[in-house]
C-alpha positions as CSV (number, residue, x, y, z in Angstrom):
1,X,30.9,161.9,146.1
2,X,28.7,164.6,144.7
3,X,26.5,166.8,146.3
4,X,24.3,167.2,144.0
5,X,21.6,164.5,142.2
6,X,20.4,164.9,138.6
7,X,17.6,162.8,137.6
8,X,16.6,161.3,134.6
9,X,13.7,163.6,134.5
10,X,16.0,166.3,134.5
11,X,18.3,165.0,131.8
12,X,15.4,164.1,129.7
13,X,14.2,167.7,129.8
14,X,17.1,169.3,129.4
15,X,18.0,166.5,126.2
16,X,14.3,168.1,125.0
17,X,15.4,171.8,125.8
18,X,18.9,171.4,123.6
19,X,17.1,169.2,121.0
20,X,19.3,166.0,121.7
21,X,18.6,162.4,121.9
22,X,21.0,160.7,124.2
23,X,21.8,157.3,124.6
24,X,21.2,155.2,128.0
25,X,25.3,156.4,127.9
26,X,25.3,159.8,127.2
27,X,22.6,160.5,129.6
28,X,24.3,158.6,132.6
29,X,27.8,160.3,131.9
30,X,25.8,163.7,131.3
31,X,24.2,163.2,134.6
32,X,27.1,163.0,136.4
33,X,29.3,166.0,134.5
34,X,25.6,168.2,135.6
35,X,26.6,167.1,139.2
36,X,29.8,168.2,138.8
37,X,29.3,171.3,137.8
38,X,27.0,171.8,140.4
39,X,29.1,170.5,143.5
40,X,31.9,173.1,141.6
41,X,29.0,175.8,141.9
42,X,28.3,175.3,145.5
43,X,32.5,175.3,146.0
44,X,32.5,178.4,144.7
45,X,29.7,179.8,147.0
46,X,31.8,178.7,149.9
47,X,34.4,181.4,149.4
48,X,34.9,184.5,151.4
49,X,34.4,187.4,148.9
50,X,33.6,190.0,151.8
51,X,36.8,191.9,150.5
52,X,36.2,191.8,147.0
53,X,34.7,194.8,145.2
54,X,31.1,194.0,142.8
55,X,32.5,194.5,139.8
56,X,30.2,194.3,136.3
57,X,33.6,193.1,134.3
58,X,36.5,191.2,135.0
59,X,39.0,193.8,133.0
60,X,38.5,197.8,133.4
61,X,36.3,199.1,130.8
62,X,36.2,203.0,130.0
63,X,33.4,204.4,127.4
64,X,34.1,202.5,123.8
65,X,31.6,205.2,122.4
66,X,33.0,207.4,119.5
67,X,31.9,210.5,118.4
68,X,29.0,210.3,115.1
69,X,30.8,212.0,112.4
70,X,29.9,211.5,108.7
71,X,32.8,211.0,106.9
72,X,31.5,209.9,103.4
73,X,28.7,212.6,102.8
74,X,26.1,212.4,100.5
75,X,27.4,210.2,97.2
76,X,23.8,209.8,95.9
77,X,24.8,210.6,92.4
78,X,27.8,208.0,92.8
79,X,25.8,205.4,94.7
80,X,22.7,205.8,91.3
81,X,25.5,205.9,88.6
82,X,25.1,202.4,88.3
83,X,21.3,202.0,88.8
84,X,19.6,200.2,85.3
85,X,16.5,202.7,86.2
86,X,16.3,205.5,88.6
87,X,13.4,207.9,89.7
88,X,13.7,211.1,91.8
89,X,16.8,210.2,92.7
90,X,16.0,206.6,94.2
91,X,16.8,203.5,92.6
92,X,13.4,202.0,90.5
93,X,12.7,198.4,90.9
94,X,9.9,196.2,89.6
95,X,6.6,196.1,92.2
96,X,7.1,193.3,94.4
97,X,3.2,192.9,95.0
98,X,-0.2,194.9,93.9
């Protein structure tokens, strides 16, 4: 038997919150997966993890970061050689407002 009670108020916010409208149905079956998940939670909170180290991921990360290094330079000249119009070396366009 679960723990752990959901109300209608709470499925009726929560059917608000995700922008769903839930049959009579839907929101007893919903109700009792939320308790579910819940009694699973408080399981879980039950376990002896004195031993195990905090960690902030479950694999080992090492720094993903890479070195900045331009490695296409300046191609203005290639990137305007298409450009219908062009002014001091920036593309022209037609004024969007006044």
């Amino acid at each position: 038997m679960a723990k752990n009670v959901i109300t209608d108020e709470v499925i009726e916010y929560v059917g608000i919150l995700a922008k769903l409208e839930l049959s009579d149905e839907e929101k007893e079956r919903a109700k009792a997966d939320m308790a579910g998940m819940l009694d699973y939670i408080d399981m879980l909170g039950e376990l002896d993890t004195s031993q195990v180290e905090p960690m902030s991921h479950v694999f080992p990360v090492s720094n993903v970061f890479r070195e900045d290094v331009v490695e296409n330079g300046d191609n203005r000249e290639a990137m305007l050689a298409n450009a219908p119009e062009r002014e001091e070396g920036c593309y022209k366009v037609p004024r969007t407002f006044e």
